[in-house]
Backbone bond lengths (Angstrom), bond angles and torsions (degrees), N, CA, C in turn:
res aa  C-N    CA-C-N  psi(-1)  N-CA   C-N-CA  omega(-1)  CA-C   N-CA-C  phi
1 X - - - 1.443 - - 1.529 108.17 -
2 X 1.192 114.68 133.16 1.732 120.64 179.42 1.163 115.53 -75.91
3 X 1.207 111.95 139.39 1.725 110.17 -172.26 1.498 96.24 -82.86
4 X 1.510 111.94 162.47 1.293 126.98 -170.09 1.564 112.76 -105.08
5 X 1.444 107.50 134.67 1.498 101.30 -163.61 1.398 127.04 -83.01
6 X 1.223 141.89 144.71 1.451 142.24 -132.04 1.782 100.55 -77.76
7 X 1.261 113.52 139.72 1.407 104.07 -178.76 1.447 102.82 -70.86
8 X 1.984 106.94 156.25 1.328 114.20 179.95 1.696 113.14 -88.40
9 X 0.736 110.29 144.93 2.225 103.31 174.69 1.092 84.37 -74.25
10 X 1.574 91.60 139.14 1.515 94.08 160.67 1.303 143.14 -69.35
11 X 1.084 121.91 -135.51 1.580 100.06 -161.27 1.613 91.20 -125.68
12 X 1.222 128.73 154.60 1.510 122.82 170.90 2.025 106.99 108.70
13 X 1.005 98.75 178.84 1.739 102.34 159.44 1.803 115.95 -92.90
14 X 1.294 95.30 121.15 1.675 124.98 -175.80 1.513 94.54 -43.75
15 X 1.411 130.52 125.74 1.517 126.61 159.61 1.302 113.43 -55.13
16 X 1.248 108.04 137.86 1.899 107.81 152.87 1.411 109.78 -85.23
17 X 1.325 100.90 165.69 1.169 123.31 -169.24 1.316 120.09 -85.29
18 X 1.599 117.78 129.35 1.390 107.57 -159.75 2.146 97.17 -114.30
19 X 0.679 80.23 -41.48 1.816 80.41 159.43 1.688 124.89 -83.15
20 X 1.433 79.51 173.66 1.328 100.88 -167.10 1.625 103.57 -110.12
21 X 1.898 123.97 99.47 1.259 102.38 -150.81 1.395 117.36 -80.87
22 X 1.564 107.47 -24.04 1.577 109.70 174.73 1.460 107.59 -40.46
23 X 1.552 119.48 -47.07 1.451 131.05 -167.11 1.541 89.80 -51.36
24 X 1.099 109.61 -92.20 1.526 124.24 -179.47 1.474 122.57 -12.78
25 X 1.690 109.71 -35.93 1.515 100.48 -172.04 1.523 101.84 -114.06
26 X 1.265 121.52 15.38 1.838 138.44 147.97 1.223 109.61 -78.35
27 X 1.471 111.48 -40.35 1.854 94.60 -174.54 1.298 112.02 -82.85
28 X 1.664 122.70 -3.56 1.480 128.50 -150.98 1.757 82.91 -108.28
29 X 1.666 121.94 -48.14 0.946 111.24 175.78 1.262 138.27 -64.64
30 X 1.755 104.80 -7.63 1.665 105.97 172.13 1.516 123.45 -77.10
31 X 1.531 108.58 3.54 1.151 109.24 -168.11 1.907 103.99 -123.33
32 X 1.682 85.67 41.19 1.395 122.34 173.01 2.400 102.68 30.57
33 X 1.408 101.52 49.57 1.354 118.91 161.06 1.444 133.06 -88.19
34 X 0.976 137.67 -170.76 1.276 142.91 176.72 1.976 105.86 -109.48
35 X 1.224 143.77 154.33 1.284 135.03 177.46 1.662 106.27 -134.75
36 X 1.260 110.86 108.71 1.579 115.50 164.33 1.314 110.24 -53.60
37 X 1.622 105.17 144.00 1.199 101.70 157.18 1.906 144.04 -46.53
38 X 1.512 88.55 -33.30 1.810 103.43 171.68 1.473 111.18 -77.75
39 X 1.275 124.11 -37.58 1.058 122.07 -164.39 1.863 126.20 -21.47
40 X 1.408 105.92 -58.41 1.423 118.66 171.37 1.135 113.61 -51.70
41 X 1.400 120.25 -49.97 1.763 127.01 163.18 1.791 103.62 -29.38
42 X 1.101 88.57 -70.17 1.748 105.18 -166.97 1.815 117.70 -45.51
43 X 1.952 88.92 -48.39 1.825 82.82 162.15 1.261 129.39 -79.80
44 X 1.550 107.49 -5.25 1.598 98.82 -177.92 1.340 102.15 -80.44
45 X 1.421 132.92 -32.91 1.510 134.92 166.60 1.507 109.00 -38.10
46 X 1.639 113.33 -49.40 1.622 112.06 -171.66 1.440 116.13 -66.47
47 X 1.635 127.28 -20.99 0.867 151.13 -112.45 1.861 73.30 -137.06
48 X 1.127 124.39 -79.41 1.645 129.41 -169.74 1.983 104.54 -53.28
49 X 1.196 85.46 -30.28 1.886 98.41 -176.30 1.870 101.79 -66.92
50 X 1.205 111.52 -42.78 1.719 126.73 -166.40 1.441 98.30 -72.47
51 X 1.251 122.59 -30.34 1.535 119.87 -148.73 1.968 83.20 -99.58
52 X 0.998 114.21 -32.59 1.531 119.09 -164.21 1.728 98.36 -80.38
53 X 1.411 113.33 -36.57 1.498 100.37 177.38 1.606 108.26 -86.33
54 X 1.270 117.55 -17.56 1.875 112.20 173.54 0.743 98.27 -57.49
55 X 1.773 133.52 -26.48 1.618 128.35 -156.59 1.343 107.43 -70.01
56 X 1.701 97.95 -56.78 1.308 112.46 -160.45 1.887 103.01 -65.23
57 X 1.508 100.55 -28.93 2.016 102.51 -171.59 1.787 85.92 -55.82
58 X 1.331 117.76 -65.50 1.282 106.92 -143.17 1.457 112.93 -88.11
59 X 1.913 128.02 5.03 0.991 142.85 115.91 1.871 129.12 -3.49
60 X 1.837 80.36 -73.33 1.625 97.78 168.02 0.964 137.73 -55.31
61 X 1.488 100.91 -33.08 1.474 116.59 175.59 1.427 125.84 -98.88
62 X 0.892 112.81 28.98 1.528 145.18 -163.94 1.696 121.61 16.60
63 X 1.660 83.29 53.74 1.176 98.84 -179.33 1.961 119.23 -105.43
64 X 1.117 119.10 171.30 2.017 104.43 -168.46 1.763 72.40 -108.32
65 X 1.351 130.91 -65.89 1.379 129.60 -177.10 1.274 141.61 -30.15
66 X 1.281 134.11 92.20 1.335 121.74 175.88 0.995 126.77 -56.10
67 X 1.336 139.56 114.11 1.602 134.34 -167.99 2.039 113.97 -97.48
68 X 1.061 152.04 176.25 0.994 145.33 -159.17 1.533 79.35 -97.26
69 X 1.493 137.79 -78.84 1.361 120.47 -169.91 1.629 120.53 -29.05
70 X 1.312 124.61 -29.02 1.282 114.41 172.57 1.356 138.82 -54.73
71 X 1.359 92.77 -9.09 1.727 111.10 -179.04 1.446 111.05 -103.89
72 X 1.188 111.15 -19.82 1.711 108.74 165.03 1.453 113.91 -127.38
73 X 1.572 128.68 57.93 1.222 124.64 -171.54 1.944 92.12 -117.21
């Protein structure tokens, strides 16, 4: 069997981490689930994605402030 070739990093600067993952896989486990190891990875991605479109809402609105509506507009 061929060994499998080493994954590449991706490309760019690596995110930090904006959660707290223990947190993350307590609140996931109260809702009596299973928790991948990536998982926390995965919301901190959703989490870096949200903060980048508040940017752009309150950008648009030619505002410097991120306001809490910017994240659900």
């Amino acid at each position: 069997m061929a060994k499998k070739a080493p994954a590449k990093a991706p490309k760019g600067k690596a995110k930090d981490m904006l959660l707290v993952a223990s947190k993350v896989k307590t609140a996931l486990r109260a809702h009596n689930v299973n928790v991948a190891s990536d998982a926390a990875t995965a919301l901190n991605d959703v989490v870096y994605t949200a903060i980048e479109q508040a940017v752009k809402r309150a950008k648009a609105n030619s505002r410097k402030t991120v306001r809490p509506y910017d994240f659900w507009a």
